[in-house]
C-alpha positions as CSV (number, residue, x, y, z in Angstrom):
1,X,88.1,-19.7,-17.2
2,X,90.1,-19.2,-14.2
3,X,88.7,-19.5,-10.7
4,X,90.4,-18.8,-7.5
5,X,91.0,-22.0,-5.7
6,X,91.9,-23.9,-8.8
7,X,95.2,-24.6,-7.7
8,X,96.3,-27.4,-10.0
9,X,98.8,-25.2,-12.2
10,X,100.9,-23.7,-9.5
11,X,104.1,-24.0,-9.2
12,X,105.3,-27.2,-6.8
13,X,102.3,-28.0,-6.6
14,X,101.2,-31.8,-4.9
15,X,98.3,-33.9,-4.2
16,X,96.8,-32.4,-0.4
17,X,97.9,-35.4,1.9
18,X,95.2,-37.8,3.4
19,X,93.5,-36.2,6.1
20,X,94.3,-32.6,4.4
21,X,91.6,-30.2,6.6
22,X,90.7,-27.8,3.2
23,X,92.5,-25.2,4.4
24,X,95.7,-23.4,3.1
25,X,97.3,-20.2,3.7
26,X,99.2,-18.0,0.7
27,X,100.0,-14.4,0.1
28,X,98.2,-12.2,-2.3
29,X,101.5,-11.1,-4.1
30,X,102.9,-14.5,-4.9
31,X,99.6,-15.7,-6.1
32,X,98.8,-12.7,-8.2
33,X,102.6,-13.2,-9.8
34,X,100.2,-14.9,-12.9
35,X,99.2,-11.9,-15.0
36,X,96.0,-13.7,-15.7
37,X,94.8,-13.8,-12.2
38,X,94.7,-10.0,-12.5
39,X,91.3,-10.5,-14.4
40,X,88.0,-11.1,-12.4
41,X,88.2,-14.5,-10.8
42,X,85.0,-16.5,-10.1
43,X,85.4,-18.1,-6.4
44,X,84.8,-21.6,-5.9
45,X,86.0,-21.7,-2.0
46,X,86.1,-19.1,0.4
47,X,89.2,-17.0,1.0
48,X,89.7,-14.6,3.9
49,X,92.0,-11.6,3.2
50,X,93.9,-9.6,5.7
51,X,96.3,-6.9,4.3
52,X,99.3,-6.8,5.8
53,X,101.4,-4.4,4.0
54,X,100.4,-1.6,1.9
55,X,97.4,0.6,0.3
56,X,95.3,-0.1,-2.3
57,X,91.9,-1.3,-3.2
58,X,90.4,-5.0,-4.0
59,X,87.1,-5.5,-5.9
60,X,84.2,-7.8,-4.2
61,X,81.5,-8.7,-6.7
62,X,82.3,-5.1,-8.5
63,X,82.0,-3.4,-4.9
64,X,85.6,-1.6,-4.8
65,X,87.0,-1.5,-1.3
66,X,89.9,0.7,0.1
67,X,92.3,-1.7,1.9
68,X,95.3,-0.7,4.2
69,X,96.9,-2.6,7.0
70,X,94.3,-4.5,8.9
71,X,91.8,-4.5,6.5
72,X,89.8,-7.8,6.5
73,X,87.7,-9.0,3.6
74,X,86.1,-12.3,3.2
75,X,85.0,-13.3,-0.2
76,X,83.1,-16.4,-0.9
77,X,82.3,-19.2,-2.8
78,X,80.4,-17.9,-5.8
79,X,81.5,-14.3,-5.5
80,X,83.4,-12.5,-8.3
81,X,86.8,-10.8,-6.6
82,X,89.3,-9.1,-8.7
83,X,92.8,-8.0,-7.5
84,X,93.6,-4.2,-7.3
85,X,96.5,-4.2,-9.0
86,X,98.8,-2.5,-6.4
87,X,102.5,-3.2,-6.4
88,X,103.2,-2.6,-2.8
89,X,99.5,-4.6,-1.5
90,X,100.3,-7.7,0.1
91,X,98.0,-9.5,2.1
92,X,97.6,-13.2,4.1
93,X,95.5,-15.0,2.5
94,X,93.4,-18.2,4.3
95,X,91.4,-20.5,1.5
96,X,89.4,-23.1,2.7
97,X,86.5,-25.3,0.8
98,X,82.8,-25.5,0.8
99,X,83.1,-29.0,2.5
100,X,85.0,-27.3,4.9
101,X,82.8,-24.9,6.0
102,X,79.9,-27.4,6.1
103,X,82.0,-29.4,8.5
104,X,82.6,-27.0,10.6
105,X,80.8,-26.7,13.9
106,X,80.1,-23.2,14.1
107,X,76.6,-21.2,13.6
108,X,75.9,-18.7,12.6
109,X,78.4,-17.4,10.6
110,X,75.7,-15.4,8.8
111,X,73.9,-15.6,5.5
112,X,76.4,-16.0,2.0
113,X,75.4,-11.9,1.1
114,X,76.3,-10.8,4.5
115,X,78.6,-8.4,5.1
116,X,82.5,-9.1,4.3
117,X,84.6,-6.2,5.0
118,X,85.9,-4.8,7.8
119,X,88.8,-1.7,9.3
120,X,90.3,-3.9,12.5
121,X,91.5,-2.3,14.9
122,X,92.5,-2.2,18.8
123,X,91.7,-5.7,20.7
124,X,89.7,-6.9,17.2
125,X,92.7,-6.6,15.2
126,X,95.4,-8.7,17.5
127,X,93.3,-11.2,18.0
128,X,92.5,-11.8,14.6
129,X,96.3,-11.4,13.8
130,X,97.1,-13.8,16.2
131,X,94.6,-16.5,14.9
132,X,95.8,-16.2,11.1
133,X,99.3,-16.1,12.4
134,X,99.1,-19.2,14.0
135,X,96.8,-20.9,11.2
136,X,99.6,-19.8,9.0
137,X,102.5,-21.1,11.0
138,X,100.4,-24.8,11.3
139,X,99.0,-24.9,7.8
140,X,102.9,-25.5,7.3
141,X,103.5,-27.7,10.0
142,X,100.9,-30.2,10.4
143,X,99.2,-30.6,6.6
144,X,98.0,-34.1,7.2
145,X,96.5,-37.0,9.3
146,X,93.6,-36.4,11.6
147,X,95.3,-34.9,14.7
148,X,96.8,-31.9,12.1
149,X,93.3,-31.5,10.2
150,X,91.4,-31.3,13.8
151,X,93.9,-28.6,15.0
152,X,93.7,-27.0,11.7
153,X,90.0,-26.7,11.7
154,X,89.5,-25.6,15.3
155,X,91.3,-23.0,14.4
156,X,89.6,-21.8,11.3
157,X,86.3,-22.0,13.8
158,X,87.9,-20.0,16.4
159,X,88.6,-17.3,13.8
160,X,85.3,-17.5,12.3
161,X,83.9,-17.4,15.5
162,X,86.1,-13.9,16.2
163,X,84.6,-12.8,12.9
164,X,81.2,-13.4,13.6
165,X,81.6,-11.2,16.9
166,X,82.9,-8.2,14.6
167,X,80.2,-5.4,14.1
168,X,78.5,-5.1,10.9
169,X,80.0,-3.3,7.8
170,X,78.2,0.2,8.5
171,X,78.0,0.8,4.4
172,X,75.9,-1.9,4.3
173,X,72.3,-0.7,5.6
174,X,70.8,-4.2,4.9
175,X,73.4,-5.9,6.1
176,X,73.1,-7.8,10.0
177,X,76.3,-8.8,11.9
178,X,78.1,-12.0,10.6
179,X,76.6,-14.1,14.0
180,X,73.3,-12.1,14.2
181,X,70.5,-14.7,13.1
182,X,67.0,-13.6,11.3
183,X,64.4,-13.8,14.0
184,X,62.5,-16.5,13.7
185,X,59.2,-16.7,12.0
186,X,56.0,-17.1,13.8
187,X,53.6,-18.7,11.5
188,X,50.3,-17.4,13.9
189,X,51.4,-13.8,12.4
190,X,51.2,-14.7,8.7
191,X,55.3,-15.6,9.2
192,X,56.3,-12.0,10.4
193,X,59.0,-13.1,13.0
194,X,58.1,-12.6,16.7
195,X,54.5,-11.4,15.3
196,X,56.3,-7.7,14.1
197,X,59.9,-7.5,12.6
198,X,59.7,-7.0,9.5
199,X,63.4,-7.5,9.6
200,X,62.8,-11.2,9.6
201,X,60.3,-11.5,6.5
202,X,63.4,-9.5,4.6
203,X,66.2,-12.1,5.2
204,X,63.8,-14.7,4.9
205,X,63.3,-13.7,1.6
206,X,67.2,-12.9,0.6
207,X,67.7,-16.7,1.9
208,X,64.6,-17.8,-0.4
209,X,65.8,-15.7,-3.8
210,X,69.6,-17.0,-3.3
211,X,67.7,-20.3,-3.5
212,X,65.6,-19.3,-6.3
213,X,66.4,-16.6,-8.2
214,X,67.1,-18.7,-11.1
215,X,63.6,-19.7,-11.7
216,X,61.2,-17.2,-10.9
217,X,62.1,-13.3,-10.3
218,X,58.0,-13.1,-9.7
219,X,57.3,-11.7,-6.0
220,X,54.1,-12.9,-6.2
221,X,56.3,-16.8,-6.0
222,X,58.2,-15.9,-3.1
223,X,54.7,-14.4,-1.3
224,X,53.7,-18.1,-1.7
225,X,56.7,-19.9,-0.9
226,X,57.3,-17.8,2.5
227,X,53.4,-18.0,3.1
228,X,52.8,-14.0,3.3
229,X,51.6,-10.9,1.0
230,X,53.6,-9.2,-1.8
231,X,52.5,-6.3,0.7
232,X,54.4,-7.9,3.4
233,X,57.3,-8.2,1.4
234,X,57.2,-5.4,-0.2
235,X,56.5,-3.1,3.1
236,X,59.9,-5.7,4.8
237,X,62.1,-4.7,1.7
238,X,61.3,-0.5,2.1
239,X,62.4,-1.0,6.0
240,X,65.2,-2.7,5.7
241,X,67.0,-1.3,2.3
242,X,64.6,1.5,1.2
243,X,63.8,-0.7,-2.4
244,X,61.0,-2.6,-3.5
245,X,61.1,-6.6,-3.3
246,X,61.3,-6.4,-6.8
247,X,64.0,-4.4,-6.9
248,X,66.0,-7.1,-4.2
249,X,64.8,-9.7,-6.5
250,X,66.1,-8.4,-9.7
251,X,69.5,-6.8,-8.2
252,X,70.2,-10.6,-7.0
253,X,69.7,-11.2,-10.9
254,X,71.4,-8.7,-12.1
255,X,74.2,-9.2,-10.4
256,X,74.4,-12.6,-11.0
257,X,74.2,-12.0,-14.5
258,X,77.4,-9.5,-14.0
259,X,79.4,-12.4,-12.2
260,X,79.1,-15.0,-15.3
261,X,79.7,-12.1,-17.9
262,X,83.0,-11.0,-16.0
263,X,84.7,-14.2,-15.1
264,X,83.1,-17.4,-17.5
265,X,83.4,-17.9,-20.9
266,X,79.4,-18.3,-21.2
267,X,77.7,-16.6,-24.0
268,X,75.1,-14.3,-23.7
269,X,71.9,-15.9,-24.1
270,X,73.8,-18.7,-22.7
271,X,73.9,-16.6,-19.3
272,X,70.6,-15.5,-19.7
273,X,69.0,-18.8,-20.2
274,X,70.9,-19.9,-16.8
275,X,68.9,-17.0,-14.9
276,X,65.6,-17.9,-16.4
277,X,65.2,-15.7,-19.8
278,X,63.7,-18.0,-22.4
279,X,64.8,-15.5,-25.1
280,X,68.5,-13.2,-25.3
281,X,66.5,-9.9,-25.8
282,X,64.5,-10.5,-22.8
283,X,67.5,-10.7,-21.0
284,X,69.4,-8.1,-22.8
285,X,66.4,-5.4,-21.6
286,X,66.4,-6.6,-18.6
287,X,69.9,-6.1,-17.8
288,X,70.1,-2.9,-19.7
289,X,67.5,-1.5,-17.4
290,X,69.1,-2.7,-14.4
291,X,72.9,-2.2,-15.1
292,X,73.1,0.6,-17.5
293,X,74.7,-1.3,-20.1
294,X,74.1,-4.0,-23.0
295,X,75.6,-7.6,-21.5
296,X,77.6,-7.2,-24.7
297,X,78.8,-3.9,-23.6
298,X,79.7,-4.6,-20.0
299,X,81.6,-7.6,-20.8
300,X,83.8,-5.6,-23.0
301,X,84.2,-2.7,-21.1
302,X,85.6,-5.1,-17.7
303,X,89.4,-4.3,-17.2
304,X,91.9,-6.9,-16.9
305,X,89.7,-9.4,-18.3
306,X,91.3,-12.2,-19.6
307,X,88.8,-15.4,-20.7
308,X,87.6,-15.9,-24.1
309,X,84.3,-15.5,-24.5
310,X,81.8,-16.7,-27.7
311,X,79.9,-13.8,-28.0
């Protein structure tokens, strides 16, 4: 299986220096020199993409998005991203760890299904050029000891901060801006935040299923474990994506499911036994009804796929 951020085969390269921050800068075209990192890559760190040169498209968790200069895309740890293929694409690319980001001194960024594609342009897009230029230019310069990784991670903060002040990706209804926070809950009004939102109840419950959605795909769990009704649920999910909480529940599943069968070697029931089915045909109807396709079938038909698989 290959997964972005596993950087131990690359060319020249060397054990990160004490003090390293977790952060490095690359270009898309000389990493995606490998023809088998044209296949879907699993992310194990987060990588922040800003095309430089070119058009073309890249693929977030199976979400195609058109990309020109100035195009900014964040893809993060988890997340399946495949590269669009395009000869003339090229892009800056900033990687930087989990451990990273948890050091990091900056809230919020925003929830890990939030938003993570944007069109810069005007005073947005210098500025952001001008913090990944720089990153770039001191990733080089000053890779170790604690003054570099300081610098190097005030940086990354500073342009996560930028990002975070970016409006929200308007093809994503459900989606909030990157430093927009879920209202707090109130628990006087059965946990509906501020006593009305139902805005709140619904990321409260996307922050509970990424928790959870493993174990239990039953609202009538997540009712319990958020202290409020399937009905309140239910009526949050309508308002703010126009499904059913069952529905957000089992599209978290489902996709899920699509991530392992594009970009791990798992089997099957192996994948299904990892999202809670006791028995491969309860998983196979499941994601039948909610993908279109047999697990088998899906896996076969992904493009540029490269991993074996066992069935």
């Amino acid at each position: 299986m290959v997964r972005f951020g596993q950087l131990a085969d690359d060319p020249g390269e060397v054990p990160a220096p004490p003090g390293w921050a977790g952060i490095r800068t690359f270009t898309l075209r000389d990493y995606f020199l490998d023809p088998a990192r044209r296949g879907p890559l699993l992310v194990d760190r987060h990588l922040l993409i800003l095309v430089t040169v070119g058009h073309g498209t890249q693929e977030i968790d199976f979400r195609v998005y058109p990309c020109r200069p100035g195009s900014l895309l964040w893809v993060r740890p988890g997340q399946v991203f495949r590269h669009g293929g395009q000869s003339g694409l090229d892009a800056v690319l900033v990687c930087w760890t989990p451990e990273t980001m948890r050091e990091l001194d900056v809230s919020p960024i925003g929830p890990p299904f939030a938003a993570g594609y944007w069109q810069l342009a005007g005073e947005d897009e210098d500025a952001v050029i001008n913090e990944v230029s720089q990153l770039v230019v001191d990733c080089q310069r000053h890779g170790g000891g604690n003054l570099g990784t300081d610098l190097l991670r005030h940086q990354l903060a500073v342009l996560l901060l930028r990002l975070a002040l970016l409006p929200r990706d308007p093809a994503d209804p459900g989606a909030l801006p990157l430093g927009t926070a879920p209202p707090a809950r109130d628990p006087a009004n059965g946990g509906a935040p501020d006593g009305t939102d139902p805005t709140g109840t619904f990321w409260r419950l996307r922050h509970e299923v990424e928790r959870s959605y493993g174990q239990t795909r039953r609202v009538e769990d997540y009712a319990g474990r958020l202290d409020c009704s399937v009905r309140t649920l239910t009526r949050a999910c309508l308002a703010a994506t126009g499904r059913s909480a069952k529905q957000v529940i089992d599209e978290r599943v489902a996709l899920e499911a699509r991530r392992l069968l594009a970009a791990t070697d798992l089997s099957v029931a192996e994948v299904g036994r990892r999202l809670g089915f006791s028995e491969p045909t309860n998983f196979g109807r499941f994601f039948q009804r909610e993908v279109g396709h047999s697990p088998g079938a899906f896996r076969a038909g992904l493009p540029g796929r490269t991993t074996a698989v066992r069935g």
